[in-house]
N, C-alpha and C positions, 0 to 999 in steps of 0.2 A: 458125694459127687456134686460139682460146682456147675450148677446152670450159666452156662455163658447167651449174654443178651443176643437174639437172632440178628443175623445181618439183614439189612430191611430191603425189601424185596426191589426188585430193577425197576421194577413203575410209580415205586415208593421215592427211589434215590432220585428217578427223574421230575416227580414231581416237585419233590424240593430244590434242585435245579434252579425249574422253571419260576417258582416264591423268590430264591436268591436275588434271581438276573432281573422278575419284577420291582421288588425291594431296590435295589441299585439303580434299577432306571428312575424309580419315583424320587429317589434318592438324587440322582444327578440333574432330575427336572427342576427340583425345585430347589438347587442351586444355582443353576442359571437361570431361572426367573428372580431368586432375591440378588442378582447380579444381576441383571435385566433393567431392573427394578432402579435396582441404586444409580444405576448409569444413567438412566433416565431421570431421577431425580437430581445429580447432578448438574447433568445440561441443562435441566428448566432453572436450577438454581442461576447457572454462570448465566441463560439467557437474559432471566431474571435482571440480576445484578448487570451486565450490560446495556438494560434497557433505561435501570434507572440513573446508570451513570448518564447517559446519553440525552437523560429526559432531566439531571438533576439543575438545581435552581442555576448553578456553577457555568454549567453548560449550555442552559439558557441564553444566561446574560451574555455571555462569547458569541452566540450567535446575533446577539441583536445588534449587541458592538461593531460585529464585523459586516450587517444589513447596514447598519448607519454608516462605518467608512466604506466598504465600495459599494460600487453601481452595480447594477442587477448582475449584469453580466461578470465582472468580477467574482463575484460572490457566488455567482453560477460554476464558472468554470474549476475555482479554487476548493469550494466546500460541497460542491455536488458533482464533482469528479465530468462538469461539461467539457464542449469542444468550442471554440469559436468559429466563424467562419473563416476558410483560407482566401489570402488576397484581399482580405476586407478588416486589418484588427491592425492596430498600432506600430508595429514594428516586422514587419514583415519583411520590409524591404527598406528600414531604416541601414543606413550607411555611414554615419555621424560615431565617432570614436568617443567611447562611453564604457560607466559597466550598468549591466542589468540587474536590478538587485529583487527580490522576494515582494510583493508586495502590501502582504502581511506582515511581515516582521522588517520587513527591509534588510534582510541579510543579503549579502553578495553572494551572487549566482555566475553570472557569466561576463564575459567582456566582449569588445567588437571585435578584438583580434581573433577570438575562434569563434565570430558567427562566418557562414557562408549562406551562399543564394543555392539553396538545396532545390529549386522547382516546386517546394509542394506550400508554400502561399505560407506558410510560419515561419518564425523565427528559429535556425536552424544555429546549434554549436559543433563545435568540435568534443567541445570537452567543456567542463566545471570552473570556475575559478579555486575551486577547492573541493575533493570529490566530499570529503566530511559536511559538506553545505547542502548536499543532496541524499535522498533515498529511495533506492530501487526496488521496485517489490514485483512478482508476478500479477499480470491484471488479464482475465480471462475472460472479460466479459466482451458481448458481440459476435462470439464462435470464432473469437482469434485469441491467440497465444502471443503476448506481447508484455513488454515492458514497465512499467510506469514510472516516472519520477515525480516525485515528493520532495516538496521544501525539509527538509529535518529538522529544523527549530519550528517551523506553524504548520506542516503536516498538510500542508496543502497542495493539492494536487497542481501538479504545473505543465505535464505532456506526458509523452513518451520515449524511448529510448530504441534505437534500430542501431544496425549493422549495417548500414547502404552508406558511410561519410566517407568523406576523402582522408585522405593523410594516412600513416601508421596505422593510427588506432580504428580507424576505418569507422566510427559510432557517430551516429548524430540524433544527437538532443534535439528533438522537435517539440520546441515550448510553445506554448498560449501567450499571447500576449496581455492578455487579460491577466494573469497569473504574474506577471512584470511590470515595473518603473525605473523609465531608462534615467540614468544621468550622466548626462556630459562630459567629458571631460576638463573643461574651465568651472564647474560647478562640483567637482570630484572634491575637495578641498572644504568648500563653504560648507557640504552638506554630511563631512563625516566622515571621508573615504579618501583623506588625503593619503593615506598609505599604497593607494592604487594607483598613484603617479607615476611612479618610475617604470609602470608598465608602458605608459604611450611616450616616455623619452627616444627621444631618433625615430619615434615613428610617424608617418605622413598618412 
């Protein structure tokens, strides 16, 4: 006769249960803390590496370059994300047929034909001379949801971007002027940007 092994008793089977469901829980704890773990090593890595890009010799000298060519203010408004004053900053209520170019890089930004007198004391567009000369990014800071615009060649900070303009596109680009170097249109030619003529042909 075959002794068959006894079935283990009902407070036997639950106690091993309950070793199981421990077992798995310690099990899944300390997978998500070496996931924890690594995540958080990660960020101080990317921190890390951000900090030193930010801090490196490279980065440096761009900053000192660009203390040496603008004036405090410039150099405020453009690389520390400032505001100027409205009604008190260079081109606010200039009227003279020009374009407005970067003035960090000196790339073309805007022209006189899409500025308007928007009421709020800055230099106000319609639109871009070329939307590729600009970059929009979400800027959150001050407990408002808004806009920003960005030189795209110097990443320089240049204003903001609303939906209150006139015309079609209804947008108006409200720049710093500190962030801009206007030139003329009789000096469009001397300075580089003879291709932007044929914008103020016929026009008064």
């Amino acid at each position: 006769m075959i002794n068959l092994p006894k079935r283990p008793e009902p407070r036997s089977r639950f106690l091993l249960v309950i070793c199981v469901m421990v077992v798995m829980g310690l099990v899944g704890a300390q997978m998500f803390l070496n996931r924890a773990g690594a995540q958080k090593q990660e960020e101080k890595r990317m921190e890390t590496t951000n900090l030193s890009a930010s801090s490196s010799p490279a980065a440096t000298t761009k900053r000192e370059e660009l203390k040496q060519k603008l004036t405090p203010q410039q150099y405020h408004v453009t690389q520390e994300c400032g505001t100027e004053p409205p009604f008190n900053n260079a081109y606010w209520n200039n009227h003279t047929p020009g374009i407005y170019v970067d003035i960090v890089t000196g790339e073309p930004l805007f022209t006189s034909l899409d500025k308007f007198d928007s009421g709020s004391g800055w230099p106000s567009f319609t639109k871009p001379i070329t939307k590729e000369n600009v970059v929009e990014k979400s800027d959150r800071t001050l407990g408002m949801e808004r806009t920003e615009v960005r030189g795209a060649k110097s990443d320089s900070h240049l204003g903001h971007l609303f939906d209150d303009g006139p015309g079609p596109g209804g947008l108006r680009y409200c720049i710093n002027s500190a962030a801009l170097r206007f030139i003329p249109v009789e000096k469009l030619k001397e300075e580089g940007y003879g291709q932007f003529l044929p914008f103020f042909e016929g026009k008064k």
